[in-house]
C-alpha positions as CSV (number, residue, x, y, z in Angstrom):
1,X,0.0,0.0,0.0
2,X,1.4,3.2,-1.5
3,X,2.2,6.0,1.9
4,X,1.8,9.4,1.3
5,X,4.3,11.7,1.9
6,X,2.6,14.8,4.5
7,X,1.8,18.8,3.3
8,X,3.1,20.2,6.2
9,X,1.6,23.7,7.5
10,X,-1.1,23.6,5.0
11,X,-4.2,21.7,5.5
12,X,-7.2,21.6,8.4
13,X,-4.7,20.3,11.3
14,X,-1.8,23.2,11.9
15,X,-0.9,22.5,15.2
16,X,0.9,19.3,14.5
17,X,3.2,19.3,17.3
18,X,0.3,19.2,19.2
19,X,-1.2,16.5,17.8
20,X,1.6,14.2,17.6
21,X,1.9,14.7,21.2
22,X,-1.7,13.3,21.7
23,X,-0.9,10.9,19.7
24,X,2.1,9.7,21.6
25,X,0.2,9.9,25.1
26,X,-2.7,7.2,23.3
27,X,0.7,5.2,22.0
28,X,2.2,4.5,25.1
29,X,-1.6,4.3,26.5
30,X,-1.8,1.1,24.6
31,X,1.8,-0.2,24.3
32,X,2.5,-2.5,27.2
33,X,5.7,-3.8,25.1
34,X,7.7,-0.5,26.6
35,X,9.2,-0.3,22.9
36,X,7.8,3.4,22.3
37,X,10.0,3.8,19.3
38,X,9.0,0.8,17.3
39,X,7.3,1.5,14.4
40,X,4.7,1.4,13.0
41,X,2.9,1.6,16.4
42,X,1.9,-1.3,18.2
43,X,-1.8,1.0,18.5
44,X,-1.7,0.4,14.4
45,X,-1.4,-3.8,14.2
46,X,-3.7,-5.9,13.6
47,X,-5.0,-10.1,13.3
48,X,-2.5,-11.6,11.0
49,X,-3.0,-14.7,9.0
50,X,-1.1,-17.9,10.5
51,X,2.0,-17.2,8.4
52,X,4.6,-16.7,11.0
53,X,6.6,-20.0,10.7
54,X,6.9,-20.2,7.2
55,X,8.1,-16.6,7.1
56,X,11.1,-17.4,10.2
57,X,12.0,-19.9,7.7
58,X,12.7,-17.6,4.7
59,X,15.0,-15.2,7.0
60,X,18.8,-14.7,5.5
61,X,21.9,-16.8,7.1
62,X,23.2,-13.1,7.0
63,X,20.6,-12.0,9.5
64,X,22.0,-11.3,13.2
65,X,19.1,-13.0,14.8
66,X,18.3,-12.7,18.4
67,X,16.1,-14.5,20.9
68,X,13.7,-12.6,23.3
69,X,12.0,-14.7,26.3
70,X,9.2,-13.1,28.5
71,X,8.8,-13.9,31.8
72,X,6.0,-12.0,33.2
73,X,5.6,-12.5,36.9
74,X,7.4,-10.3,39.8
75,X,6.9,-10.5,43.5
76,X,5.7,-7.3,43.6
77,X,4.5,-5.0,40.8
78,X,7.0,-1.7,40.6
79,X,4.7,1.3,40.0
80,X,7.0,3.0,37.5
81,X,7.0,-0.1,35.2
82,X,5.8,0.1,31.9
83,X,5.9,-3.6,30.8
84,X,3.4,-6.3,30.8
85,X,4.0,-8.0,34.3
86,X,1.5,-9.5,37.0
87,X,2.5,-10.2,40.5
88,X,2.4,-13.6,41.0
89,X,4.2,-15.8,44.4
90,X,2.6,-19.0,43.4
91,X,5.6,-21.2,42.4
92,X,3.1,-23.6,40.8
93,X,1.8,-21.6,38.8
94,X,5.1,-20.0,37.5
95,X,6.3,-23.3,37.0
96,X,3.8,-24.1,34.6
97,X,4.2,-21.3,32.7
98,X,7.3,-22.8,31.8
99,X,5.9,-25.5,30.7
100,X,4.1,-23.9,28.3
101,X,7.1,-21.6,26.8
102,X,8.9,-24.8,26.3
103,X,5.7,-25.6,24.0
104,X,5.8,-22.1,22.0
105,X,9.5,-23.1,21.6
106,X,8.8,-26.1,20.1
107,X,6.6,-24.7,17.6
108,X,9.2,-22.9,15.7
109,X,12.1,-25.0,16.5
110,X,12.3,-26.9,13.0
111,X,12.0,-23.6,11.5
112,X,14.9,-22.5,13.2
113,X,17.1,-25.3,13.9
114,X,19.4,-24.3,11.0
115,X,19.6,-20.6,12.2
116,X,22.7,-19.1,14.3
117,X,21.5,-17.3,17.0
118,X,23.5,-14.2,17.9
119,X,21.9,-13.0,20.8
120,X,19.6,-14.2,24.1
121,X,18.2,-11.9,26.3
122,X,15.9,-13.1,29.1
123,X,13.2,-10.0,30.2
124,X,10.7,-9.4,32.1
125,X,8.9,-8.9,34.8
126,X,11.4,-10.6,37.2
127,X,13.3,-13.9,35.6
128,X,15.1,-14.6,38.2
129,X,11.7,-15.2,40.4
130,X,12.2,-19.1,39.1
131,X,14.0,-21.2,41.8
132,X,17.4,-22.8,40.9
133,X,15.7,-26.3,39.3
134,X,13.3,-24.2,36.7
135,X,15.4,-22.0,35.9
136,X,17.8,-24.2,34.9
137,X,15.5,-26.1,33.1
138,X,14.7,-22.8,31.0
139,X,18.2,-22.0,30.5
140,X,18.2,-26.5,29.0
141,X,15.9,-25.7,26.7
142,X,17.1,-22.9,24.8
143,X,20.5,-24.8,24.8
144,X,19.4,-28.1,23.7
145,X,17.2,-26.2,20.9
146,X,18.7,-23.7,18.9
147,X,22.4,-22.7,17.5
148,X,24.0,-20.1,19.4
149,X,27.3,-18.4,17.7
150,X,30.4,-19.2,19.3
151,X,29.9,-15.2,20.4
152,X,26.7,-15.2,21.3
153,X,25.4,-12.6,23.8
154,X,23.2,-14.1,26.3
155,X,21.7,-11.7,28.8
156,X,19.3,-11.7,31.7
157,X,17.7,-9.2,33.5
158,X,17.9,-9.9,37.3
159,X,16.7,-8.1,40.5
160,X,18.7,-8.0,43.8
161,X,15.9,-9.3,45.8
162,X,14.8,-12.7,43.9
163,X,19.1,-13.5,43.1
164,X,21.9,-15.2,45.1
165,X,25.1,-16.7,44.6
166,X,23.5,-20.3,43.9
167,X,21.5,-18.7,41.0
168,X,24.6,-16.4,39.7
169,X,26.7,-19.5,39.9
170,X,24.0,-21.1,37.8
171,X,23.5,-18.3,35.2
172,X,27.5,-18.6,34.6
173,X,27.3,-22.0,34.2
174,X,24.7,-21.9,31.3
175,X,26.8,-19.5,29.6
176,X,25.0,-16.4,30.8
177,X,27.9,-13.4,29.9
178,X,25.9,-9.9,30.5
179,X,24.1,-9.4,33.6
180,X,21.3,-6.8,33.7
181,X,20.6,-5.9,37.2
182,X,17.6,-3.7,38.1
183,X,19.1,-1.6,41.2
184,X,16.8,1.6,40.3
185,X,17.3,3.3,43.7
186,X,19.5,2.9,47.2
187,X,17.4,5.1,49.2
188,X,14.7,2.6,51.4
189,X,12.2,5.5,51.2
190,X,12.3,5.6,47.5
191,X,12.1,1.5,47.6
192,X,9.0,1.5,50.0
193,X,7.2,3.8,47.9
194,X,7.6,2.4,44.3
195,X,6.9,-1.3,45.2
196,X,10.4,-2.9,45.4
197,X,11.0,-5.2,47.9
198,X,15.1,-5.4,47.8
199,X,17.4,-4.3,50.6
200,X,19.8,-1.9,49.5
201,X,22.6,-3.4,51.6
202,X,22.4,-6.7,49.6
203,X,21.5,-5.0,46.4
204,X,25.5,-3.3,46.8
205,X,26.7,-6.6,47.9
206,X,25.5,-8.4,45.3
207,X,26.7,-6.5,42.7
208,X,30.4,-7.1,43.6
209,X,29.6,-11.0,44.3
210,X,28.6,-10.3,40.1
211,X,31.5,-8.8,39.5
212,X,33.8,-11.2,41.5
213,X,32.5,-13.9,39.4
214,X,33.6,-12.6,36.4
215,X,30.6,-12.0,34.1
216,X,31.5,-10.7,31.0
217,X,29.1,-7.4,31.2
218,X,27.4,-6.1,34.5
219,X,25.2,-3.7,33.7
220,X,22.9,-1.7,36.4
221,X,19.8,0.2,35.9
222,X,18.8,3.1,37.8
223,X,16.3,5.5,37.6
224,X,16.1,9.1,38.2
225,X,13.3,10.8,39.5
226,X,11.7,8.6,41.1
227,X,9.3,9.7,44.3
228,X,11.1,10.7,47.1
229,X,14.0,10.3,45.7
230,X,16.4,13.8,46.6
231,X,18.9,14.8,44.5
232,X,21.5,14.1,46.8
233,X,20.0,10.5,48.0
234,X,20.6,9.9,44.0
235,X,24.2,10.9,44.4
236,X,24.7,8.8,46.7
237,X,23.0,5.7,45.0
238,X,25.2,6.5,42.1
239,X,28.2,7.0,43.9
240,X,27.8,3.2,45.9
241,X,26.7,1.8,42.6
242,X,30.4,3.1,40.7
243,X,32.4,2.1,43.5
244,X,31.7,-1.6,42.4
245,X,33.1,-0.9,39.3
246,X,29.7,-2.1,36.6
247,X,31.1,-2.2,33.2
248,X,27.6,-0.1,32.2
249,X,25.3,2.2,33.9
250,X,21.6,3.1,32.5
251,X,20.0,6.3,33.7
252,X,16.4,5.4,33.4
253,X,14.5,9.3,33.6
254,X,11.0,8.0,35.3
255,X,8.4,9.0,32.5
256,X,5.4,7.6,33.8
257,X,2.8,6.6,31.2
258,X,-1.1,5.6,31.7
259,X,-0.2,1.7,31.7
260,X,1.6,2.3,35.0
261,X,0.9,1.7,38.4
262,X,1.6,5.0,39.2
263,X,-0.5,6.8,36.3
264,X,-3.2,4.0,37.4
265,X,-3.6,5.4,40.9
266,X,-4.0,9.2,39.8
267,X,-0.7,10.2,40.2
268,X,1.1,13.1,38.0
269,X,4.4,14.6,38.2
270,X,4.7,18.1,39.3
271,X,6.7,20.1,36.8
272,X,9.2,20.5,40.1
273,X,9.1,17.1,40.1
274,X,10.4,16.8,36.2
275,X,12.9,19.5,36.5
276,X,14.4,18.3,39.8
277,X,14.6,14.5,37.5
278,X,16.3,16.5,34.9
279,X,19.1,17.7,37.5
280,X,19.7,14.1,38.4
281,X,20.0,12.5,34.7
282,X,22.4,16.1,34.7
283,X,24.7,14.6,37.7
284,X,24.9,11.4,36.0
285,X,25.9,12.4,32.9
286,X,28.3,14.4,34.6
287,X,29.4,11.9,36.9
288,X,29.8,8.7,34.6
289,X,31.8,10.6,32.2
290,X,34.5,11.5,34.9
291,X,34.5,8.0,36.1
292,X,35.5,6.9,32.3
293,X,31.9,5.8,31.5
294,X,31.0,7.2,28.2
295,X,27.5,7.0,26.2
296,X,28.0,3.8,23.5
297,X,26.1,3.6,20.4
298,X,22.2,2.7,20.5
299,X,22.7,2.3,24.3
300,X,23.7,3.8,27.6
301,X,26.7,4.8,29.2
302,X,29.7,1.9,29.4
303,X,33.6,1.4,29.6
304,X,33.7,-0.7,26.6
305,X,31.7,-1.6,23.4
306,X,31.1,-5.4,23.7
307,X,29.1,-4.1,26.9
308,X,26.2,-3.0,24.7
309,X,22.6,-5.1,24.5
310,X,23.9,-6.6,21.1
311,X,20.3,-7.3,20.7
312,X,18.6,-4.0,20.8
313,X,21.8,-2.6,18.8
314,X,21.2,-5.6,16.0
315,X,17.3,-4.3,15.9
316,X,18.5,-1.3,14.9
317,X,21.8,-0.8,13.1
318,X,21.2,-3.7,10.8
319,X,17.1,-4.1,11.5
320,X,17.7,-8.1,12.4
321,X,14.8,-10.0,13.3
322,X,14.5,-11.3,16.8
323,X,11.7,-14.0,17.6
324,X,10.0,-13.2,20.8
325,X,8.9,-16.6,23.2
326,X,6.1,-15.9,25.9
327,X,3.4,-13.5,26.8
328,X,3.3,-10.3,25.6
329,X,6.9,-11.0,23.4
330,X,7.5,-8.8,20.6
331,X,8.9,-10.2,17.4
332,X,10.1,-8.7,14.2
333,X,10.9,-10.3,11.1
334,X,13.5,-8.5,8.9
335,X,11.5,-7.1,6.1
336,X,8.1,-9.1,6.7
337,X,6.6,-9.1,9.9
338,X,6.3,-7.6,13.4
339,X,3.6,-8.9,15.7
340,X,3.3,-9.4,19.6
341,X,2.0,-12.7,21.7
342,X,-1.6,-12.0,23.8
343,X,-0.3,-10.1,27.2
344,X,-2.9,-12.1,29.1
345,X,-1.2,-15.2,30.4
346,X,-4.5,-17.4,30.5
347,X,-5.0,-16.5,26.5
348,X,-1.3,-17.8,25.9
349,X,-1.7,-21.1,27.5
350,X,-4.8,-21.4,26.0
351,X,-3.5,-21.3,22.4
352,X,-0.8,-23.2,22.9
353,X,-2.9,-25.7,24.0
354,X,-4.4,-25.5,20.8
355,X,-1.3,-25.9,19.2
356,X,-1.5,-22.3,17.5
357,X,1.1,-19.6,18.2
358,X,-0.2,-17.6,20.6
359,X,0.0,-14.2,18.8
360,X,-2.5,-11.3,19.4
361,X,-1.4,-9.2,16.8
362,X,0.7,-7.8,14.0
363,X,1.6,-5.7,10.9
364,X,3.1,-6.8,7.1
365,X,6.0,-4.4,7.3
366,X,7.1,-2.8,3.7
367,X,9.9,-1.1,3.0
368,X,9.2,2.3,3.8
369,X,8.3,0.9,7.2
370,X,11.9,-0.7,8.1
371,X,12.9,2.7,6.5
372,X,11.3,5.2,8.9
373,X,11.8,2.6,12.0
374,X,15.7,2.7,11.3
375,X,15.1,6.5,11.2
376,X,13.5,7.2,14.1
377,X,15.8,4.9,16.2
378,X,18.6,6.2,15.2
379,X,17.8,9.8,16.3
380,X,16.3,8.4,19.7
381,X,20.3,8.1,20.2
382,X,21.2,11.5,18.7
383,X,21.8,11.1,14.8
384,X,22.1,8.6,11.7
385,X,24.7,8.3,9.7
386,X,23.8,8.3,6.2
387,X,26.4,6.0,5.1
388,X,25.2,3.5,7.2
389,X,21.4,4.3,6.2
390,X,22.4,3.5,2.4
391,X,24.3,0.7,3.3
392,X,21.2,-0.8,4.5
393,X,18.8,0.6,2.3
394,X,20.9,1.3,-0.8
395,X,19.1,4.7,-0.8
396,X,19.8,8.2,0.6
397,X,18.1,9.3,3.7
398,X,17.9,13.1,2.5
399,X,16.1,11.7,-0.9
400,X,13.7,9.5,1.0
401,X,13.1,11.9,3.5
402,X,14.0,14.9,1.7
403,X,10.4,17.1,2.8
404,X,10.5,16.0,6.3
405,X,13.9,17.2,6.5
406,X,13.6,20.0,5.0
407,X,10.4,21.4,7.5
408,X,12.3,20.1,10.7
409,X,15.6,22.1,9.5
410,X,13.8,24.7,8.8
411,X,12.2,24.6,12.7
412,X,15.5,24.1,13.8
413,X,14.7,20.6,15.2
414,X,17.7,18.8,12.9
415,X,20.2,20.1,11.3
416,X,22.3,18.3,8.6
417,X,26.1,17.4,7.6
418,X,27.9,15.9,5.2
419,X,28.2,12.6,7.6
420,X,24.8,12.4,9.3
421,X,21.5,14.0,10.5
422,X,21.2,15.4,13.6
423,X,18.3,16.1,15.6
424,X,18.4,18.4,18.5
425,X,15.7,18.5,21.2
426,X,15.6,18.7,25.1
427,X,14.6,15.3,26.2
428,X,13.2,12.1,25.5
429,X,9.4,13.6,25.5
430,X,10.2,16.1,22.6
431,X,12.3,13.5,20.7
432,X,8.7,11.4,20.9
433,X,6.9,14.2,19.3
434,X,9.1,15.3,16.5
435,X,9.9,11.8,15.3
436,X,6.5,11.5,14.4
437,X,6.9,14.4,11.3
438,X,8.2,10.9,9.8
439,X,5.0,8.7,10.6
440,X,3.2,8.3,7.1
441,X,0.0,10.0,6.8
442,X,-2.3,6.5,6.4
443,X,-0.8,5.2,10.1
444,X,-1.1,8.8,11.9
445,X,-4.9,8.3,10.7
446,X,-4.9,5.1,12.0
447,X,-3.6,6.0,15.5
448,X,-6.1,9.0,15.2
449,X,-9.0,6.6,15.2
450,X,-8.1,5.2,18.4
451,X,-8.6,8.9,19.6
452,X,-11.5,9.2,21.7
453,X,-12.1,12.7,21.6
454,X,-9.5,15.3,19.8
455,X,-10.0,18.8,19.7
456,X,-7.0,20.9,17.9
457,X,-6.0,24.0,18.9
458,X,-7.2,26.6,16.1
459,X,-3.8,28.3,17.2
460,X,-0.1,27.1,17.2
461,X,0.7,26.2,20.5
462,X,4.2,25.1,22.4
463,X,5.3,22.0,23.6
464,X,5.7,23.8,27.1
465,X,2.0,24.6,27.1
466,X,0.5,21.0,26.7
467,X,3.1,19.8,29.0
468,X,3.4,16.0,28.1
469,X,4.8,13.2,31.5
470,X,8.1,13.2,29.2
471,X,8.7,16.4,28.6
């Protein structure tokens, strides 16, 4: 289906900024993958035929694939997090769950026997709430069922309160090289208040027992802004966290969205609240870059390249496809496909028991689409390099997107040189809106429709007026 290319300033709908920040509000409404920047939208997908295996068989030898499993249970349910997750402390019923993965698995394994994996990253929810004999059992099947490289990444996300050393030991015996530990705060106020059950104490300890066992990547997450969180408790955090010497550091700014606890309950950020949370992501930046941390492409700030989420950097600097195993997984198939498994854990086991993949879900992706996904990425991270872009593509980015570029230079929003565009905005929120000048026309009126009541301003108004969560 042909997309339109979009007559900016002319037209019944002027205030576009303002309506692409609607638009990005209903978005992360509805997306309870956390991939904002995927594109098209997940709001824009839709039933898909049962196609999916026969297309994972048609994917290149040259592709870096990657394999994404969901586990969606915690202990407690964060109220900053933006994923699909349930609380669940019913080991029975967790164990069953795998059970069931182990049957998605199986459904595509002759499809992808002959296929080198490149990457494993285990998500969540909490992965590590499996005791020692499921987990290893998880960590058996993927082994035992598909070709990893000799290189192979294989991450997983853990949290300080559901790991030990019999678990770490575990994860390094399976081959597990990056480590992803959810830290997010040190302060016990900011811990009781968001939902997390971890001491911080342990948390600190732990993170050198990691490090002592020699783990090719530790990487921590923490997360600025959260409430009750003070600037200075955040140094402090920070400060603990570098002294055990992580070989990356992601500064998570809290940008709470309606599919959160904390949106859930009523509960908005002051604009205080979001400048004081811009101060902290400040002190970081400041911070890691004195302590030789420094930010690395597609991903957050680390010491040295190979401690990147080769998976999320494959998605976007060469567009791999990554399969997705479990509720609420995203997949994306290079050039074809990306759809999403049913979020409801009840409506996954019951299509497995049918023997059907359990997909909600999906779009047919054209070329355009991979084009304006690559795009957007990109500039989530600062720029794209237009060598790189025809490399892929084996087109120019300025003669694919020669309008939209022009109208955003001419705003001042990127500017342009003879190695890349730029695009220059104050924070994540604003990156969220101007992206979207890319969208084509037919899936902007497609997320539209999802609208239920949108009333545009007959005047041009600022970003600062309609202050969005991210901004």
């Amino acid at each position: 289906m042909k997309r339109h290319l979009k007559n900016y300033g002319k037209g019944p709908i002027k205030c576009r900024d303002y309506l692409f920040k609607k638009l990005t509000e209903k978005i992360s409404e509805k997306d309870f993958t956390g991939y904002t920047i995927q594109y098209p939208p997940l709001l824009t997908w839709d039933k898909l035929e049962n196609k999916i295996c026969k297309e994972w068989q048609k994917i290149s030898p040259e592709d870096k694939l990657g394999i994404y499993i969901h586990i969606p249970f915690c202990e407690q349910k964060c109220i900053f997090c933006r994923y699909y997750s349930k609380k669940e402390k019913n080991k029975k019923v967790i164990e069953s769950y795998l059970r069931f993965l182990e049957k998605e698995i199986m459904m595509y394994r002759r499809y992808l026997a002959n296929k080198q994996i490149h990457s494993l990253y285990i998500g969540g929810g909490t992965p590590t709430i499996f005791t020692l004999q499921p987990l290893a059992k998880l960590l058996s099947i993927l082994k035992s069922n598909f070709l990893f490289s000799e290189d192979a990444q294989m991450c997983i996300e853990v949290t300080p309160q559901s790991l030990d050393l019999k678990k770490l030991l575990l994860l390094k015996r399976f081959g597990i090289n990056r480590l992803t530990i959810g830290v997010q705060s040190l302060n016990k106020n900011v811990l009781k208040e968001v939902g997390r059950l971890q001491n911080p104490k342990e948390a600190i300890k732990l993170l050198g027992i990691a490090k002592g066992l020699g783990f090719q990547t530790v990487n921590i997450d923490l997360m600025a802004g959260l409430p009750k969180e003070t600037l200075s408790s955040f140094k402090r955090g920070l400060d603990k966290t570098l002294k055990k010497n992580p070989d990356m550091v992601h500064i998570h700014p809290f940008y709470p969205i309606k599919y959160t606890e904390f949106m859930k309950s009523g509960c908005y950020l002051s604009k205080c609240e979001m400048d004081l949370r811009t101060k902290m992501c400040e002190l970081a930046d400041k911070t890691l870059r004195s302590r030789g941390f420094c930010p690395k492409k597609f991903d957050a700030y680390g010491k040295k390249d190979d401690s990147r989420n080769i998976q999320l950097c494959d998605a976007i600097e060469n567009i791999s496809s990554y399969i997705g195993f479990g509720a609420g997984a995203v997949s994306h198939i290079r050039g074809s496909l990306r759809y999403v498994n049913h979020n409801d854990v009840c409506k996954y086991i019951s299509c497995i028991k049918k023997k059907v993949p359990p997909i909600m879900k999906g779009i047919n992706l054209t070329k355009r689409d991979e084009m304006i996904y690559y795009l957007t990425a990109c500039l989530r991270y600062g720029y794209v390099l237009k060598s790189e872009f025809r490399r892929i593509f084996g087109k120019e980015v300025t003669s694919v997107f020669s309008k939209e570029l022009a109208y955003l230079k001419k705003r001042g929003i990127v500017h342009e040189t003879d190695e890349k565009i730029v695009i220059k905005v104050k924070n994540i929120g604003e990156y969220l809106v101007f992206s979207k000048y890319f969208y084509d026309d037919e899936i902007i009126e497609i997320c539209k429709q999802h609208m239920d009541k949108l009333n545009i301003p007959e005047r041009e108004i600022t970003l600062d007026e309609t202050r969005y969560m991210c901004l």
